[in-house]
BALOBA-1460 file (C-alpha; in Angstrom, 3 decimals):
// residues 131
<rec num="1" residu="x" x="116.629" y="69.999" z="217.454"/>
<rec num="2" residu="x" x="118.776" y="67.256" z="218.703"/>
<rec num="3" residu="x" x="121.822" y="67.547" z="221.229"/>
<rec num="4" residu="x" x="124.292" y="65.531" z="220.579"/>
<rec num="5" residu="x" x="126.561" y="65.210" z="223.911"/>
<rec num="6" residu="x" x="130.130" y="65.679" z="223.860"/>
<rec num="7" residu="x" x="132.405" y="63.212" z="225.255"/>
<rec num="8" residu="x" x="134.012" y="64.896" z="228.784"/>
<rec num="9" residu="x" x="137.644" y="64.506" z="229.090"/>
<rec num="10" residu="x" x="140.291" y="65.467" z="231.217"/>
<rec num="11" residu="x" x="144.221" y="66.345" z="231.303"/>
<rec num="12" residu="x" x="146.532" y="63.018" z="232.224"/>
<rec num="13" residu="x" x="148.062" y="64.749" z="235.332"/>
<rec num="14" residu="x" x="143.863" y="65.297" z="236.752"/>
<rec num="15" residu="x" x="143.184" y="61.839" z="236.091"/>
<rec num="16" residu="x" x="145.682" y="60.421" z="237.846"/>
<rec num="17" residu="x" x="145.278" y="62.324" z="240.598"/>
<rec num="18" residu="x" x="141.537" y="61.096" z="240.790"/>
<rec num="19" residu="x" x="143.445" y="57.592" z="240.856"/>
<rec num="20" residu="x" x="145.796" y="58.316" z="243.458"/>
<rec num="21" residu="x" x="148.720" y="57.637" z="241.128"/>
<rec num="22" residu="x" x="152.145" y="59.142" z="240.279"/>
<rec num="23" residu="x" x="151.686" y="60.429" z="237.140"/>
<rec num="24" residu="x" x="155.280" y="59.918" z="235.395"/>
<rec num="25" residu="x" x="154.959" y="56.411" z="236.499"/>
<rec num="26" residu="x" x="152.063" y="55.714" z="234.912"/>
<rec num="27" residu="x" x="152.094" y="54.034" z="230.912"/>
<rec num="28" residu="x" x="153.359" y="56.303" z="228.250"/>
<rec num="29" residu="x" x="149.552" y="55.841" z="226.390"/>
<rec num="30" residu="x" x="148.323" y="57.465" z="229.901"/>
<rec num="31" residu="x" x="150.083" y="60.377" z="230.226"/>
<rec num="32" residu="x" x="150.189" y="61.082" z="226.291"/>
<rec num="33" residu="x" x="146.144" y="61.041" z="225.825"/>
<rec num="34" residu="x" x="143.337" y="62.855" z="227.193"/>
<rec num="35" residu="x" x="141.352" y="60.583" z="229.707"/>
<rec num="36" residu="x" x="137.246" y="60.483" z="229.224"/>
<rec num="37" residu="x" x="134.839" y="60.053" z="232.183"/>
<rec num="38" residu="x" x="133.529" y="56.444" z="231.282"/>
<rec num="39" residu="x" x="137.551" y="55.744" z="230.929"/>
<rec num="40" residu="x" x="138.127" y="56.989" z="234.375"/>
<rec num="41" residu="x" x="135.100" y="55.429" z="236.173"/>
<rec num="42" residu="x" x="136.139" y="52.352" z="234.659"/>
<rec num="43" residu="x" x="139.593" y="52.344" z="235.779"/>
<rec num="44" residu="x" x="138.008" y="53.223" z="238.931"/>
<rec num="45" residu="x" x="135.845" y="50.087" z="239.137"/>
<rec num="46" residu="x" x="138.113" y="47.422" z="237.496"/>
<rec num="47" residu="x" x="141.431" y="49.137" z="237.364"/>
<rec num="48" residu="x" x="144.312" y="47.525" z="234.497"/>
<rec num="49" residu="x" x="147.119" y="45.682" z="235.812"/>
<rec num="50" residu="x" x="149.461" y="48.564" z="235.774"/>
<rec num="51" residu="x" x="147.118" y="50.793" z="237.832"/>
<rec num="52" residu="x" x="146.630" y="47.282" z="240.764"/>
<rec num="53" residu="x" x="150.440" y="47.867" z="240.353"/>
<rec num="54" residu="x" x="151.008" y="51.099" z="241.132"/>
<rec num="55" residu="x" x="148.664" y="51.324" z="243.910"/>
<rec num="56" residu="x" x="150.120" y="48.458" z="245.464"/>
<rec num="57" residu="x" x="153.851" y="49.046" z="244.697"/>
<rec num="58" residu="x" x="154.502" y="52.546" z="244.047"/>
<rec num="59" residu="x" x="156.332" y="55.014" z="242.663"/>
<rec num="60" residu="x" x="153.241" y="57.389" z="245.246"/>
<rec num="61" residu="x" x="152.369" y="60.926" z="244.986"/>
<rec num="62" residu="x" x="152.961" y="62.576" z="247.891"/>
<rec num="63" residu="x" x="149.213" y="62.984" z="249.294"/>
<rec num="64" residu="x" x="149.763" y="58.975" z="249.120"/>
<rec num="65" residu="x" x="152.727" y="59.394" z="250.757"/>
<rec num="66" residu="x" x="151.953" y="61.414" z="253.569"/>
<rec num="67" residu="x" x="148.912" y="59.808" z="254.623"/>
<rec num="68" residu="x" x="150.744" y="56.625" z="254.616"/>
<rec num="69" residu="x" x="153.126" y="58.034" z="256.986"/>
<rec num="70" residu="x" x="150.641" y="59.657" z="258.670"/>
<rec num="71" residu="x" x="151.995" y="63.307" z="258.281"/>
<rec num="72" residu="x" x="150.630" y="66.388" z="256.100"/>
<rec num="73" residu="x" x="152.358" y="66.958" z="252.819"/>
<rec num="74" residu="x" x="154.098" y="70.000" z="254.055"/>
<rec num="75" residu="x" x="155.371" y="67.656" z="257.085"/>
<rec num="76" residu="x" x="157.244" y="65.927" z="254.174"/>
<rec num="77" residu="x" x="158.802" y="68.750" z="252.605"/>
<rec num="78" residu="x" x="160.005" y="69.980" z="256.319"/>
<rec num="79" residu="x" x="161.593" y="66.064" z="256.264"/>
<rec num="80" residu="x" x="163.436" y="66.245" z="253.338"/>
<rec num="81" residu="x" x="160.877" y="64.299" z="251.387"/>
<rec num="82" residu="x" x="160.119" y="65.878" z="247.971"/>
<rec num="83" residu="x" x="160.288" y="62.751" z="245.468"/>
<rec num="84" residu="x" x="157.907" y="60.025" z="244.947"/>
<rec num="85" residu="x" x="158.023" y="57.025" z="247.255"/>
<rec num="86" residu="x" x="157.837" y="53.541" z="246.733"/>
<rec num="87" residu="x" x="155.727" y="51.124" z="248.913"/>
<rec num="88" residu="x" x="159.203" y="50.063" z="250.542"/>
<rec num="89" residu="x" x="160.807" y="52.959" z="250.745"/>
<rec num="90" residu="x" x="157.663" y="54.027" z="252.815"/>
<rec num="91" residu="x" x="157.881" y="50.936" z="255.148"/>
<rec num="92" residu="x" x="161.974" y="51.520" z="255.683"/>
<rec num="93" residu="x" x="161.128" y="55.234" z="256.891"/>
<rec num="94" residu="x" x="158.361" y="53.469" z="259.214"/>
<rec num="95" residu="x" x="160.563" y="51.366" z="260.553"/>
<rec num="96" residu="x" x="163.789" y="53.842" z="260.815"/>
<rec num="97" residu="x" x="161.410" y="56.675" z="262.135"/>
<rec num="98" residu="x" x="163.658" y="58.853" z="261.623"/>
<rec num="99" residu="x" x="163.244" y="62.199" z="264.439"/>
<rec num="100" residu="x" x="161.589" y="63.932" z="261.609"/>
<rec num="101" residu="x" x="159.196" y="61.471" z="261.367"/>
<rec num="102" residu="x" x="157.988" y="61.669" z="265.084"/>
<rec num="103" residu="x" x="157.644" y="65.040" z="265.173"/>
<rec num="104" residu="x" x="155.495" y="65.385" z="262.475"/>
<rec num="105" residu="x" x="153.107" y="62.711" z="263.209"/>
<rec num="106" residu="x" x="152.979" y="64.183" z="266.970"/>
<rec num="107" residu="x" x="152.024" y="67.640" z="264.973"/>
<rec num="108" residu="x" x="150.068" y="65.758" z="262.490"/>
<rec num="109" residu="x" x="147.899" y="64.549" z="265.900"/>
<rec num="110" residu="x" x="147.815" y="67.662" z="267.913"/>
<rec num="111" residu="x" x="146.124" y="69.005" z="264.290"/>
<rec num="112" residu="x" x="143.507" y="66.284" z="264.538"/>
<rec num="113" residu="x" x="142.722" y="66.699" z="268.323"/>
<rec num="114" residu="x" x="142.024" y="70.075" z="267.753"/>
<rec num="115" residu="x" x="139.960" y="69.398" z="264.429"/>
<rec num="116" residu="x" x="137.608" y="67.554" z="266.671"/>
<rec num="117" residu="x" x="137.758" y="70.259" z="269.446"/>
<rec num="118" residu="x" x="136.281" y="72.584" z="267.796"/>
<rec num="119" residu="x" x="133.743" y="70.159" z="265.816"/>
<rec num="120" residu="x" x="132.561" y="69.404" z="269.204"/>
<rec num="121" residu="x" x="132.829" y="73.057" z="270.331"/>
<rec num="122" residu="x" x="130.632" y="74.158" z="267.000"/>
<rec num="123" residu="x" x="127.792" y="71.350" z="267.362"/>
<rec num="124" residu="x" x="127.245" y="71.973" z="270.944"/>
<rec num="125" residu="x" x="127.084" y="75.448" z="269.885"/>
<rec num="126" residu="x" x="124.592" y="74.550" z="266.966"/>
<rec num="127" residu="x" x="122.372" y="72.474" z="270.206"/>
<rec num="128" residu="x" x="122.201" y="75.611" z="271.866"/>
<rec num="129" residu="x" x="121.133" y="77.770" z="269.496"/>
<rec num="130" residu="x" x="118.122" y="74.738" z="268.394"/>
<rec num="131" residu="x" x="120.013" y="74.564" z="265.039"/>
């Protein structure tokens, strides 16, 4: 008996999401056809010119977005920000910083302090125990 292996594929939208790319910006062929593993991995490791492109240049989704700006993605929403950005769009709001802006990146720190607070506060807990 023989098993012949099926090709793995996923939905457009999942793919570029692995790519860290806005989807309706991507080519028509993209979003239009299911994307195989081997296609993804080698997009991955030697991505086409519209892909360097859209990294570089944007339209970004917003997890793209927001860690560009340093903020989480609700941080965004509570900013206004609920469209796709492009790489100088992102670098106006940098520079304009709006109030918005601060605030969230002070909250988006405060989160990250605390992340490692309790990291700390669970390994030396760990050390105690001889875990």
């Amino acid at each position: 008996m023989t098993s012949s292996k099926t090709t793995q594929t996923m939905k457009p939208a999942t793919a570029a999401k692995k790519l860290g790319v806005y989807l309706e910006a991507t080519p028509a062929d993209f979003r239009e056809n299911p994307v195989s593993r081997e296609q993804l991995n080698a997009m991955q490791t030697d991505p086409p010119q519209w892909l360097r492109e859209l990294r570089r240049d944007g339209p970004h989704p917003r997890p793209v977005v927001a860690a560009r700006l340093g903020v989480s993605i609700a941080g965004l929403a509570r900013g206004g920000v609920t469209e796709a950005l492009t790489t100088e769009q992102i670098e106006a709001l940098r520079q304009e910083e709006p109030e918005w802006l601060a605030k969230e990146r002070a909250t988006q720190a405060e989160v990250r302090k605390e992340a490692v607070r309790i990291k700390e506060k669970r390994a030396a807990k760990d050390a105690a125990e001889g875990k």
